[in-house]
C-alpha positions in Angstrom: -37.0 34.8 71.3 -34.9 34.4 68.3 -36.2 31.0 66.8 -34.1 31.0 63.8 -30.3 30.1 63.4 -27.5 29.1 61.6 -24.5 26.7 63.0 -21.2 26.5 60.8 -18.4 24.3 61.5 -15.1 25.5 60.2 -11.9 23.2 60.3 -8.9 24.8 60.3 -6.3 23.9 57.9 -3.2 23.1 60.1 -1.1 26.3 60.5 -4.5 28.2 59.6 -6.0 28.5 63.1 -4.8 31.9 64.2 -6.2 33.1 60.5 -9.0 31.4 61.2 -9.1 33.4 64.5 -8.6 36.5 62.9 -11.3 36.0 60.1 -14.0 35.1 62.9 -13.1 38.2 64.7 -13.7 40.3 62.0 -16.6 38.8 61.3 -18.3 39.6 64.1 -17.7 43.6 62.8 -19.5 42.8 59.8 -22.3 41.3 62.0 -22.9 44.5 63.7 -24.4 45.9 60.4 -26.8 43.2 59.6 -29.9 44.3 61.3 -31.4 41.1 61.1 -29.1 39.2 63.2 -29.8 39.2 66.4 -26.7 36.9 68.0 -23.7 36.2 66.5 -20.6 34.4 67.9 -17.6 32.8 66.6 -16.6 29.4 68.7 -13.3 27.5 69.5 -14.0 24.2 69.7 -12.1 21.7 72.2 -11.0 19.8 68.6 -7.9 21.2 67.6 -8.2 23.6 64.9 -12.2 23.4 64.6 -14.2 26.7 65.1 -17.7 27.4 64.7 -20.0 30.0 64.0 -23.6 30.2 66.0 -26.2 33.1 64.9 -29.6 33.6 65.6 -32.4 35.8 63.8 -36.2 36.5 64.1 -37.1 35.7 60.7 -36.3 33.3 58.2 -35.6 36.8 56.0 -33.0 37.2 58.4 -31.6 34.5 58.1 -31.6 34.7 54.2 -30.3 37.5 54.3 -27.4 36.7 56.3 -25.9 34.1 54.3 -26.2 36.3 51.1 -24.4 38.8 53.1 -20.7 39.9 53.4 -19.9 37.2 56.1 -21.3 34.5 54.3 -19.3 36.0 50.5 -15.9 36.4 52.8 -16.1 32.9 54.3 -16.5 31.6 51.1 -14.1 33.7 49.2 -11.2 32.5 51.7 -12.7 28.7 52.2 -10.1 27.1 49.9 -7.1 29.1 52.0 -8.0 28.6 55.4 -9.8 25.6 55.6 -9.2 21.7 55.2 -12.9 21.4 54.1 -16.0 23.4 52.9 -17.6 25.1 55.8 -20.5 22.5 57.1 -23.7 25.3 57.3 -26.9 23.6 59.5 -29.8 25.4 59.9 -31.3 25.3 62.9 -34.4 26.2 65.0 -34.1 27.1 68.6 -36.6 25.4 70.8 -35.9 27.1 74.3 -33.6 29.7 75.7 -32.6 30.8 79.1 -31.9 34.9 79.5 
């Protein structure tokens, strides 16, 4: 079980959302070459114009890794343009999972 992860809430700026959309989607590309993520998704939350970001990873390494990564330099790169406020990054540890 992957017992490391990362949740980031992105907000939107209005008129932003479908490039928020877009970003995300390519972001899950760039995830496909970081062999030390094991789950990524992007998120549409039910708050209009809030998205998220849930990964998961084996290691803390991983993890590390990850937000020294591309993602992590492109979301920050284009923070100020697409969203209302910094990104809000929570590390997390997952207890229990159901396959």
């Amino acid at each position: 079980m992957a017992k490391f992860a990362l949740y980031v809430e992105l907000k939107a700026k209005p008129g932003k959302e479908k490039d928020v959309e877009d970003f995300l989607r390519a972001g899950a590309d760039l995830a496909k070459n970081e062999p030390g993520t094991i789950h990524w998704y992007a998120i549409k939350e039910d708050r209009p114009g809030v998205y998220g970001v849930f990964d998961t990873f084996n290691s803390e390494e991983g993890r590390e890794a990850h937000l020294n990564g591309p993602i992590a330099k492109a979301l920050m790169e284009n923070a100020e343009k697409l969203l209302s406020e910094p990104p809000k990054i929570d590390k997390i540890e997952v207890i229990a999972e159901k396959i």
